[in-house]
C-alpha positions in Angstrom: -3.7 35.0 12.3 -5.7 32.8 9.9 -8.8 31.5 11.1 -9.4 27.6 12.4 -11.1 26.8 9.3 -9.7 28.2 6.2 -5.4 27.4 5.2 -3.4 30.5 5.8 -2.0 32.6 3.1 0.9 30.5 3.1 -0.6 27.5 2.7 -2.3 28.7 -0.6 0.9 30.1 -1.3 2.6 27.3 -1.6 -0.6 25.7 -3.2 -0.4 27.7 -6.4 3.6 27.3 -6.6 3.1 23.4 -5.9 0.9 22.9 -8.8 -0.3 20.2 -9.7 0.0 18.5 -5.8 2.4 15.7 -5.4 0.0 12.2 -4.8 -0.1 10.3 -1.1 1.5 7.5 -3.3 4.5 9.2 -4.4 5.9 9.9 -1.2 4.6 6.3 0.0 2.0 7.7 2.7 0.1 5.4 4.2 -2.4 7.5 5.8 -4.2 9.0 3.2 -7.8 9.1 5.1 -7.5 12.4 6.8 -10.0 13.4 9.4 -11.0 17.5 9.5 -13.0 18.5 12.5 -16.1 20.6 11.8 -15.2 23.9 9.5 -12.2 22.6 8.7 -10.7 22.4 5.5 -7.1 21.6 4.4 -5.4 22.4 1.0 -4.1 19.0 -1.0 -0.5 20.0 0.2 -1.8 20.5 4.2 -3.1 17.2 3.8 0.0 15.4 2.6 1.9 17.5 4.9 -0.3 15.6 7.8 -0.3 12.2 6.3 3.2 12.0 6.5 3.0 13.0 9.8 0.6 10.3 10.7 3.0 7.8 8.9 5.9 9.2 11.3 3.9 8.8 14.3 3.1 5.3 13.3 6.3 4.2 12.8 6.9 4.1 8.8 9.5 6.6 8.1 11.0 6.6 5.1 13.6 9.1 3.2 10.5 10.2 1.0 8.6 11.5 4.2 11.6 13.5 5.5 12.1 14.8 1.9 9.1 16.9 3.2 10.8 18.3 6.0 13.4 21.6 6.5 16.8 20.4 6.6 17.2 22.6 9.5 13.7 21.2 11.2 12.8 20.6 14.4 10.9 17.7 16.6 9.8 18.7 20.4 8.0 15.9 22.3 8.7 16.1 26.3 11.9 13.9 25.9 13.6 15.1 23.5 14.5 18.7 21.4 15.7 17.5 18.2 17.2 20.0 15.9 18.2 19.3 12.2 18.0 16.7 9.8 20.4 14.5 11.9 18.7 14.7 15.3 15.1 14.4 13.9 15.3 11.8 11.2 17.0 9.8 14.0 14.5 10.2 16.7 11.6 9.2 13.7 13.5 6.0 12.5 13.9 5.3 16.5 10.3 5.2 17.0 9.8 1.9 15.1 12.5 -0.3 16.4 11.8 0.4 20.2 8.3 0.1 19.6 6.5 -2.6 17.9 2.8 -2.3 17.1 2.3 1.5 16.8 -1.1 2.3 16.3 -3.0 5.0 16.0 -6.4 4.9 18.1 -7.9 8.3 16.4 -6.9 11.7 15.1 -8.7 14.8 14.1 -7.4 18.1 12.7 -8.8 20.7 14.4 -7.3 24.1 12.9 -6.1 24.2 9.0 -3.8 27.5 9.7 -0.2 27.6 10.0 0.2 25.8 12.4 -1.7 23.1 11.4 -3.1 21.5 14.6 -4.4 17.8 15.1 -5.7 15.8 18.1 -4.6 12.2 18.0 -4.4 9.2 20.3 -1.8 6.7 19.7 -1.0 3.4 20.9 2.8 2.3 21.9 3.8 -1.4 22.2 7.2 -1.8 24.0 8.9 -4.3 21.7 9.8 -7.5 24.1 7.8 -7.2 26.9 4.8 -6.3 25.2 3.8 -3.3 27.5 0.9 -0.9 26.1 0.9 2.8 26.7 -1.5 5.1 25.0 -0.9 8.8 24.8 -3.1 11.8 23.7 -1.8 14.4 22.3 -1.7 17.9 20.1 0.4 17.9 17.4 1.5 21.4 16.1 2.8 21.2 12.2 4.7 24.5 11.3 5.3 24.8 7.5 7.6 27.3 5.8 7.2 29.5 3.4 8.7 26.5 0.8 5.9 24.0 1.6 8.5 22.0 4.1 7.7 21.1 7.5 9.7 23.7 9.6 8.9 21.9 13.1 6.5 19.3 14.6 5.6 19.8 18.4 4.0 16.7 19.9 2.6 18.4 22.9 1.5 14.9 25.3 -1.9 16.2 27.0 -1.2 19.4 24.9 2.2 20.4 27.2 5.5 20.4 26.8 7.7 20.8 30.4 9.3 24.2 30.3 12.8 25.1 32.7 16.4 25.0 32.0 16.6 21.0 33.2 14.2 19.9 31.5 15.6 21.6 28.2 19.1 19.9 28.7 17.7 16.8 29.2 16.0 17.0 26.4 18.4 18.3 24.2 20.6 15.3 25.8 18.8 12.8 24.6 18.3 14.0 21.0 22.3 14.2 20.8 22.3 10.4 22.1 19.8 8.8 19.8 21.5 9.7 16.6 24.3 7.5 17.8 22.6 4.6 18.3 19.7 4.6 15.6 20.5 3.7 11.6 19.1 6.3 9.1 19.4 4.9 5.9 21.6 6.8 3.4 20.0 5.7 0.3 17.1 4.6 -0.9 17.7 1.5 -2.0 18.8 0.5 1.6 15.7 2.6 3.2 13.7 -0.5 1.1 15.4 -2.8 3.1 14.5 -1.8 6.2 10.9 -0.6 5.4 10.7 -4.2 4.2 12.2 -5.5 7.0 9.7 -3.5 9.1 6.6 -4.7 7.2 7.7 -8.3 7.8 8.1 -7.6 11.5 4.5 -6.3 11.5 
């Protein structure tokens, strides 16, 4: 197990075969100010790895961001089990047109192994009737061997509900979204809607 502090093996791993580390701008992160908690210290690919997560979590996904993921990655929150590129692209792109300003209140990376851990507090605006919710949370990044984000767990109060109904439910709902929500196919028309996004903001 690698220590809270210091990037696992894999993480220099990928370092050395990542050479020289792609730049926040390149993949069109937005949060580029990362916070490490006290001893820790992330490698220049951890910390893109979490910007782009950040971005996710505040509603600016783009096909650059999910370039970062597995193909075969998963999303766990407590409503929803998403697996594959399908299900969990969908449920990021989702974020932003039910909600309408995301913002994020604080967040602190607290452990630097694999995986990468973070506290953060987020603010959700209900588009149309303007209601608030805040929710804190631990977010648990697992990366592969390849650098990619193998799964992100967004554990609300650091949980996730456990039992066979739950699991359906969840699994139910990450079947559903991709029906309703647009992932772009290109990335000419994942401009228009990040533009169209910006314009909304």
């Amino acid at each position: 197990m690698s220590t809270i502090g210091t990037p696992s093996q894999a993480a220099h791993a990928q370092a050395k075969t990542q050479m020289p580390s792609p730049s926040f701008e390149s993949y069109h992160i937005r949060n580029s100010n990362i916070n490490e908690g006290s001893g820790v210290k992330l490698s220049p690919q951890q910390r893109l790895l979490v910007g782009s997560v950040l971005d996710l979590f505040e509603g600016n996904p783009t096909l650059k961001h999910l370039s970062l993921w597995s193909r075969t990655g998963v999303f766990l929150d407590p409503i929803t089990a998403a697996e594959g590129y399908d299900k969990f692209a969908a449920q990021w792109y989702g974020l932003p047109a039910v909600f309408n300003p995301i913002q994020i209140q604080r967040h602190m990376v607290t452990s630097a192994g694999n995986p990468i851990t973070l506290e953060l507090t987020n603010k959700y605006t209900l588009k149309g009737i303007k209601r608030e919710q805040v929710i804190n949370s631990v977010v648990r990044i697992h990366v592969g061997q390849d650098g990619n984000i193998d799964k992100v767990e967004d554990r609300w109060n650091d949980k996730l509900p456990e039992g066979s109904i739950s699991e359906a439910f969840r699994k139910l709902n990450a079947v559903t979204v991709p029906t309703i929500v647009k992932v772009p196919k290109s990335e000419e028309e994942d401009a228009k809607m990040k533009a169209a996004r910006d314009n909304s903001n």
